[in-house]
Structure formats: C-alpha cells, structure tokens
N, C-alpha and C positions, 0 to 999 in steps of 0.2 A: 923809224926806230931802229933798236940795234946797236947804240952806244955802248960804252963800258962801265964802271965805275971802281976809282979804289979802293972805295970805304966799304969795312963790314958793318958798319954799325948804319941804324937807320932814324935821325932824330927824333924823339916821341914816338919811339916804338916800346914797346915794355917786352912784346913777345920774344922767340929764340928768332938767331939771323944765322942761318945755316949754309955754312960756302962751300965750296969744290975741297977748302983741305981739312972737313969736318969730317968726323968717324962716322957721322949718319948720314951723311950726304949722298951717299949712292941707294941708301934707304928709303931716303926721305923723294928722292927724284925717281922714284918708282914707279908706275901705274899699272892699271890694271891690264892692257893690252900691249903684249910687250913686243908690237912689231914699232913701237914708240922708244929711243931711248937717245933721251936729248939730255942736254948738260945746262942747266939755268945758271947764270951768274951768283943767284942770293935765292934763297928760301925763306921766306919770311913769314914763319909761324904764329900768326896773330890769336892775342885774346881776347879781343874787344875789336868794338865797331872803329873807336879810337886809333889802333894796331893798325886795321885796315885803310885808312884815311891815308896815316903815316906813312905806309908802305906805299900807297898810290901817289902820293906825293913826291915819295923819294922816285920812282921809278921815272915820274915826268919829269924830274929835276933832272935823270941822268941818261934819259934818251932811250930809257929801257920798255922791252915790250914787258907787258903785264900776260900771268895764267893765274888762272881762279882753281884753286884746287879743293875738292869736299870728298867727295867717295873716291875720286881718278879714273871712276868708268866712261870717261869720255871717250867714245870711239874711235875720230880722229886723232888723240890725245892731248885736245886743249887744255889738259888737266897740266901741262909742263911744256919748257919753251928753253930754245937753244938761246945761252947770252942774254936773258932777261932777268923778270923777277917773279917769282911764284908765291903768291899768299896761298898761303897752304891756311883751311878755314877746320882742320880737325879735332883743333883745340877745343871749338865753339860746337859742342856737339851736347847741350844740356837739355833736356825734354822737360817740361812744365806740364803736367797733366791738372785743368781744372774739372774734374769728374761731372760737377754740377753743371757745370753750364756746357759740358760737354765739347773741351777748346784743347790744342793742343800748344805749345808756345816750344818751339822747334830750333836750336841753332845751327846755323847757316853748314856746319859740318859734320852734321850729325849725319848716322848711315840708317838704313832703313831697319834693321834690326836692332837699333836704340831706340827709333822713334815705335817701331810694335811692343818691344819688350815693354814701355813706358805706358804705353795706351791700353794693351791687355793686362796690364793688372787692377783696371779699371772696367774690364770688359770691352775696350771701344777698340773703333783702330780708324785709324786715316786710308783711304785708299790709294793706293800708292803699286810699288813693282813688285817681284816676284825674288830677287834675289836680293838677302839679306845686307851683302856687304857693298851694297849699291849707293851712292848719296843720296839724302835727300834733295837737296839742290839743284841739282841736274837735274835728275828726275823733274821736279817739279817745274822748272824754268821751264821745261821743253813739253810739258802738257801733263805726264801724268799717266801713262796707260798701265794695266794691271789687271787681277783678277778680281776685283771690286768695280771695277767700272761702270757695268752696264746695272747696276743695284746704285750705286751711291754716284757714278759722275766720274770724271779723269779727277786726278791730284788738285788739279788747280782747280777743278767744281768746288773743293772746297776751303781754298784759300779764304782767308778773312785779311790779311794782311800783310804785310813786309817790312822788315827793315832793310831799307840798303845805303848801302856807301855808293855816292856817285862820284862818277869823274873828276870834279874837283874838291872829293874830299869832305862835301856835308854829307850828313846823317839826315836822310829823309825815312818819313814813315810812311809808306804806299796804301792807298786802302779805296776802296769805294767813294769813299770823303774827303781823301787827303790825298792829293796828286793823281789821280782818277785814271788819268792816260799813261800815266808808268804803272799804276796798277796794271792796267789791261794789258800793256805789253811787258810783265813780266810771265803773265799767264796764257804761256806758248811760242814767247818770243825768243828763248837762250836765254843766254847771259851776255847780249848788247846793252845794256841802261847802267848796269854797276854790281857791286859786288854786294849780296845779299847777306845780311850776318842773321837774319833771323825771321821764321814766318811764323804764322798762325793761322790754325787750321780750326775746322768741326771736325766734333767725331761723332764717331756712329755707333751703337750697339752692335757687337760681333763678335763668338767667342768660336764658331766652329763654321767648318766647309766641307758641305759633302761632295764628295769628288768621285767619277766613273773615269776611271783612267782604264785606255785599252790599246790594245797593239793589232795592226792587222799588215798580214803580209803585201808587200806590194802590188799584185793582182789584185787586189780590195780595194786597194786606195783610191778609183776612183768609185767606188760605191761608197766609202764611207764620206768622203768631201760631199756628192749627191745628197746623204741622209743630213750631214750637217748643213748642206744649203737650205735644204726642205724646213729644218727643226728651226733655224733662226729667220728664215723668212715668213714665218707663219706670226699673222699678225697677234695673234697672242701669247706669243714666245714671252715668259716671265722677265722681268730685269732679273732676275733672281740668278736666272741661266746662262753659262758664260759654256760657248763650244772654243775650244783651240785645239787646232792638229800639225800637224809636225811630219813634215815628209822626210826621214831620214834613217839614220842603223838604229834600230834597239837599245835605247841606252841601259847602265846599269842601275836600274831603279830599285826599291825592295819586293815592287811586284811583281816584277819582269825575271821571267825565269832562264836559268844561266844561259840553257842551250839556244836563245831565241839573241840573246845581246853581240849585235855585231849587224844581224841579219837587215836589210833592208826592208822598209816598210812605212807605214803612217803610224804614227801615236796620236792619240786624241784624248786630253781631259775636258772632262765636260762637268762643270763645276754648279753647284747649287747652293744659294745662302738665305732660301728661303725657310718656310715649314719642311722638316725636316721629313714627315711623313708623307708630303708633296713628292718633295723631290725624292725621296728611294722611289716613289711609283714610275716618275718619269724618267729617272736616269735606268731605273729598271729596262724601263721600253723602249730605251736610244739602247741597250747593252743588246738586246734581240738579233738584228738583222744589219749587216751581213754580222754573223759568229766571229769574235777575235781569237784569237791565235793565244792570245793571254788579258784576263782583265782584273780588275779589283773596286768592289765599290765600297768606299767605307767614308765614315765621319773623322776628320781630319782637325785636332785644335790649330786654331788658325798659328799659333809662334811656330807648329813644327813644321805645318805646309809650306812656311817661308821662308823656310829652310834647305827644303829639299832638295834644287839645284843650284845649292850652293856651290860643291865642288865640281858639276858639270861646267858650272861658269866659273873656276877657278880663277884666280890670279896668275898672270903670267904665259897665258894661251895669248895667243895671236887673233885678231880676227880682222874682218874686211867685212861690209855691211853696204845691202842697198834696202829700201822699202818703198810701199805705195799702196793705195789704198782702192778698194773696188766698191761700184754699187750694187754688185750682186755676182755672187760664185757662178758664170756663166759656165756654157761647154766650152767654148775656145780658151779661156782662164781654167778651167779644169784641166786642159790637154796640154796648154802651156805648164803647169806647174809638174804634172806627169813626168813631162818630155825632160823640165830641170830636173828635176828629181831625179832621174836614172841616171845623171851624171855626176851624183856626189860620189866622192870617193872619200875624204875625211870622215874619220868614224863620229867626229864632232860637229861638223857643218849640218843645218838643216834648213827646211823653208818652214815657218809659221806665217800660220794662218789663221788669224785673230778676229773674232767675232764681237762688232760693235755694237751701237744702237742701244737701244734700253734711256738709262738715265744720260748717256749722253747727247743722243741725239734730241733730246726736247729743251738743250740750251743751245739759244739762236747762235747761227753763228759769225757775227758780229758782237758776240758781247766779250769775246776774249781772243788772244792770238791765236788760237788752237781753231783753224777754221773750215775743221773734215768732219762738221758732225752730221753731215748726212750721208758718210760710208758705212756701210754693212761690213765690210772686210777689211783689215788691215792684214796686209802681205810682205813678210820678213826674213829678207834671205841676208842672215850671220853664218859666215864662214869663218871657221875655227878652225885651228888647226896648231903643231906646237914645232917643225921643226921649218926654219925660216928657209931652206931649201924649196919648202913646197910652196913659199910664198908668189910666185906667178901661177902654178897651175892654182888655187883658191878664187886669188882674185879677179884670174881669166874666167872661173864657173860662175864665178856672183854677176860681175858685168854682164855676159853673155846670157847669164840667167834672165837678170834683171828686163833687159832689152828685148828677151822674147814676152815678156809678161806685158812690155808696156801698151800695146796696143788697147790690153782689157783691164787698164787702169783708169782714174779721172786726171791724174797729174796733182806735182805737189807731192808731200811726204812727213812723214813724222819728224821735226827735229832731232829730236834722241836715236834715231836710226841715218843719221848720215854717217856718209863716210869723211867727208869734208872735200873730195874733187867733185862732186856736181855744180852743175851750172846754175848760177843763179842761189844768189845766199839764203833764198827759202824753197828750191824750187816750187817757184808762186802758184803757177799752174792758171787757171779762167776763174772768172765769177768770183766769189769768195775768197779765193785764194788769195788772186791780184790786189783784190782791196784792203785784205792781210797785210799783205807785204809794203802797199803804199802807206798806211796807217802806221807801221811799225820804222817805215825810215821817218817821218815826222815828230815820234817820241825818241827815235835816236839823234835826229836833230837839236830837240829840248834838252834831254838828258847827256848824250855823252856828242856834240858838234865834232870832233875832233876823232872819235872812233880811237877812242885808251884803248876799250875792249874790242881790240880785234880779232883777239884767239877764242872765236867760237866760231855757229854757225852764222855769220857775218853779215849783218842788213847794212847798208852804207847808208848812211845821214841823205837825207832828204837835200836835193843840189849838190852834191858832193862827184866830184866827176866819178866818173868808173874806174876801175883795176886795171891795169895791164894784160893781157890774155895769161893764162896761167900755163906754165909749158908743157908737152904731153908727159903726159904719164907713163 
C-alpha cells in the first residue's frame, strides 16, 4: 500500500472528508501521544457502519493504508498514518443504557467517560480503564484491564457483542451465535478482523470505590511490593480487592502533600468495591505497616475516581511503553523492579504493578484472545515525558528496564501496552499463548486474507509469508 489519490470526496460516504488544506486537519490528525505526528492523505469522519464500509472501500480502490481511529490512545500511534486514510469513528460515540436488563449498546467511538457518565446514571458501569478520555474501542479490542477487573472480569468478560465492518465492506454482527470465531478474536485480539462501529456490553451495579491511596518513600518500596505480594496471594484475597503500585516521583494528587510531590518513591491504591464496612477494616490493616509518608482512605463516586489521572495522562505527552506479566511478585522481580526504578528520571515515567486474578482468572483461557489469565501480576513500564529532546534517554530506560525484568516474566504481553517494535505481532510467548496467536491468524485468514488492517498490533493471515526484518531502531 501507499498509493495516492485525487479525490476529496469519497463515493457513499455521507460523513465529513477532511484533507491536508482543511482548517481542522492538523486537529483532526492529532493523537494522544505526540511523539506520533504523521500526515494522512483523507480523514474520513464517518456516521454510520455505512460511512465505514465506504471509506474502506475507497481506500482499497486507491492503494491507501487504512487507521482506525476512536479515542487516539494508541501507543504506537495506529490511531493515524502517513499518505493513507484514517476513519476517524468519534462521531459514533452514542451510549444506549437499557437499565432492565442491565446492557450497554456503545458506539464504536465513544470514550470511556461517555460510556461511565451514561451507565452511572443508572447506577451500573462496564469495566473498563482508568482514564476518561481513553477509547472504548481500543480498550476493548485489546482485552480490557482496569480497576473493576478482578470483581466483574477484563472489558471483554463482558462483551455480549459487536458490530463490525470487515474488509470488504459487509456489516457483520459478532456474538457468541453469530460468527463465533471473530467474536473470540475480537476479545484480545486488536483491531485485525475490521473496524468495529459498535459493541454491547452487561453492566453491573456500582456506584462507589473505596480507595487507600499511599505514598512511601523509596527505602519502603520494597516492603510495601512484600505486603502487597503477601495481601493478593493469599487465597482468600476478595475479587472485591484490587492492589496497584507505581514506582515513581510523587505525583500531584489531592492527597499528596505539596512538599512530598517530586520526591521518589512507591504509590500504592489499594481499591475495594465490596461491603463497604469490609473493606474500611481491611484497607485499615493494608494502611498499618510499613507507615506511609502520606495516605488517605475515603469512598470515592465512581464518575470522579475516573477522573482523576486524567491530566497526569494528558494529551500531548510523549510516551514509550513496554509490559509483561508475572506468576508471582518474586525476590529477583522485586529487585529487578528496585534496581528500574532508581533510574527514572522523568517526573512522569513510572513502573506499574497491577494485581490480577479474582474474576479474571476463572475464565479459561481459551475462551477468548486475551490468554494471561493465570498471571498474578501485570508489569508496566510507560515512559512519559514532554520535551522530544529526552526522547532517547526514556526509551533507552524502558528497553533496558524492560530486559532486566524479563527473566521473572512468563512471556507474551498486554496488547494495549505495546510499543509496536517487539518481535512477533503478539509476543506469543509458550502454552496458551502460542495457541493464541495461531487461533488468531486463522480468523485473520477468514476475515481480513489480505491484511487491509495492518496498522495495529499485527497477526499476519494464517499462510501468509513473513515481513521483511524491520530495521533497527
């Protein structure tokens, strides 16, 4: 691909077609990570599944690579593409709340704080990410992680269905019944099968999260990783319970007091969405030992906690991302993550450390593409940072990070956490993994033989030769 084309207009398109001499055009080709800034041929802002058909149509007519765009938080930034065509799906952002039966009916471009705001004035919510102006889309394609997870399941636990635009152009509807095998690989597989204009979800009762947010200075940090290994390996840790901790500076929170934001250290929320008089006792007795440096434990309405690192994860910051996942917070994974840690220097960069299991791990895993559900840990080092200067020393710390980590990893990794240069378009990894990934080029096969969508994280069609090696980096 990589053709050109004259035309602005795009036959049976109804939506706007946005070109390089448009007023919004450097708007419109924006995302959120902006060590990304490519120049697409056509923008094409669709309103319908219809729009989308149209535009993948045109785009094979005229030799053009296709981006799928919804929230633009693509890491890599498959959200836009140099000399192609970008369906931009933000139009398609309507939420459908049916309260009774407890459903959500979601379009394809909606962002995560439409799909909450819609759900909580029903009480419910879909589980889903942490930062509001995130897509649903992405999110979802790529599995789902969050702070409802280990209570309700990843995003795709509770997929009910899909609409998507395939490759050439029909309107399929994905579901348990109806195309069975693009259901399963759209739940963890990216966005290889087609361009999704709309899903539907369960929801769940949830109006509040009680949260022990704590800061402890570096020296602690490996006592508190120790207490949170102990608290979620203990086989009667609640779904209820979610630990995540954060090896980095003090960020500017509202609990975090002035003179402490800069300083290095661990942050740790330790989240509860059970009985509420549960969890004060027990987040009581995680807040004990070792003593933080600053803490706060309060009940949280779930719209405002989804809020809250919003502007940490701003628009327009830079980042570089690796991940991987562990079967248990060892000592050699405790020392490896130490030893990262004392070399951030961005006051934005940090390493999480995300606590699985619960409702995840009792869906096998073979029943969807998301196929890490017997990790205890997921490990995420997002380098952030804003002046493009620093852009080698960041992504020399995450690489080199990431490589001393990997010994006390299983292999394999979160799709939504690539960077897009690792090897192998899922790093597959053994076991579950492998059969992941072979599963998933046979529905690429079925659904897209030709590989339209190749601006994601990439499974190549089932018989399809290989790539060319990719040049270094």
């Amino acid at each position: 691909m990589g053709g050109t084309t004259e035309t602005t207009t795009i036959p049976g398109f109804a939506g706007e077609v946005v070109t390089p001499d448009h007023p919004a055009y450097d708007a419109a080709r924006a995302i959120w990570n902006a060590m990304h800034d490519r120049r697409p041929a056509l923008i094409a802002r669709a309103t319908s599944a219809a729009d989308v058909a149209a535009a993948i149509r045109h785009a094979r007519a005229h030799d053009l690579p296709i981006a799928v765009r919804g929230g633009g938080h693509s890491m890599p930034g498959h959200s836009v593409c140099d000399e192609g065509l970008v369906i931009d799906l933000r139009a398609l952002d309507d939420v459908a709340v049916d309260a009774d039966a407890r459903t959500a009916t979601v379009g394809g471009g909606a962002l995560l704080g439409e799909l909450d705001r819609a759900t909580q004035a029903h009480g419910l919510v879909v589980p889903a990410g942490v930062v509001s102006h995130t897509g649903v889309g992405g999110l979802t394609l790529g599995g789902g992680v969050g702070r409802l997870m280990r209570r309700f399941g990843l995003t795709i636990d509770s997929l009910l269905g899909a609409e998507v635009v395939t490759a050439d152009g029909d309107v399929l509807t994905a579901s348990a019944t109806s195309h069975p095998e693009l259901f399963w690989g759209l739940r963890g597989g990216g966005g290889n099968f087609g361009v999704v204009t709309s899903f539907t979800f369960a929801c769940h009762p949830l109006r509040e999260v009680l949260i022990l947010g704590m800061f402890h200075p570096a020296d602690r940090a490996r006592a508190v990783l120790e207490r949170g290994r102990d608290a979620m390996a203990d086989p009667a840790a609640p779904d209820a319970l979610l630990w995540t901790s954060f090896l980095r500076q003090a960020p500017p929170l509202p609990w975090m007091p002035e003179e402490l934001v800069g300083t290095p250290g661990i942050m740790s929320l330790i989240e509860w969405t059970g009985d509420r008089a549960e969890g004060e006792a027990l987040l009581s007795s995680l807040r004990d030992e070792p003593a933080p440096a600053a803490s706060s434990l309060d009940l949280w309405p779930f719209l405002e906690i989804q809020t809250l690192t919003d502007e940490i994860f701003a628009h327009g910051q830079r980042t570089y991302i690796k991940a991987g996942y562990a079967t248990a917070l060892t000592d050699g994974l405790i020392e490896a993550l130490l030893a990262a840690a004392a070399r951030i220097v961005s006051p934005l960069s940090q390493i999480e450390i995300l606590a699985q299991g619960g409702a995840i791990a009792r869906v096998d895993a073979d029943a969807t593409a998301y196929p890490h559900r017997d990790a205890a840990w997921l490990v995420n080092l997002p380098a952030m940072w804003r002046d493009p200067a620093e852009d080698a020393r960041e992504i020399a710390w995450t690489r080199e990070s990431y490589a001393s980590l990997v010994p006390h990893l299983t292999g394999g990794t979160y799709v939504n956490f690539m960077a897009g240069d690792e090897e192998g378009a899922a790093a597959a990894g053994t076991g579950a993994h492998a059969r992941t990934l072979r599963r998933l080029a046979a529905v690429k096969a079925t659904y897209d033989p030709n590989n339209v969508f190749a601006l994601n994280q990439n499974v190549r069609p089932a018989g399809a030769p290989a790539p060319p090696p990719a040049p270094p980096a």
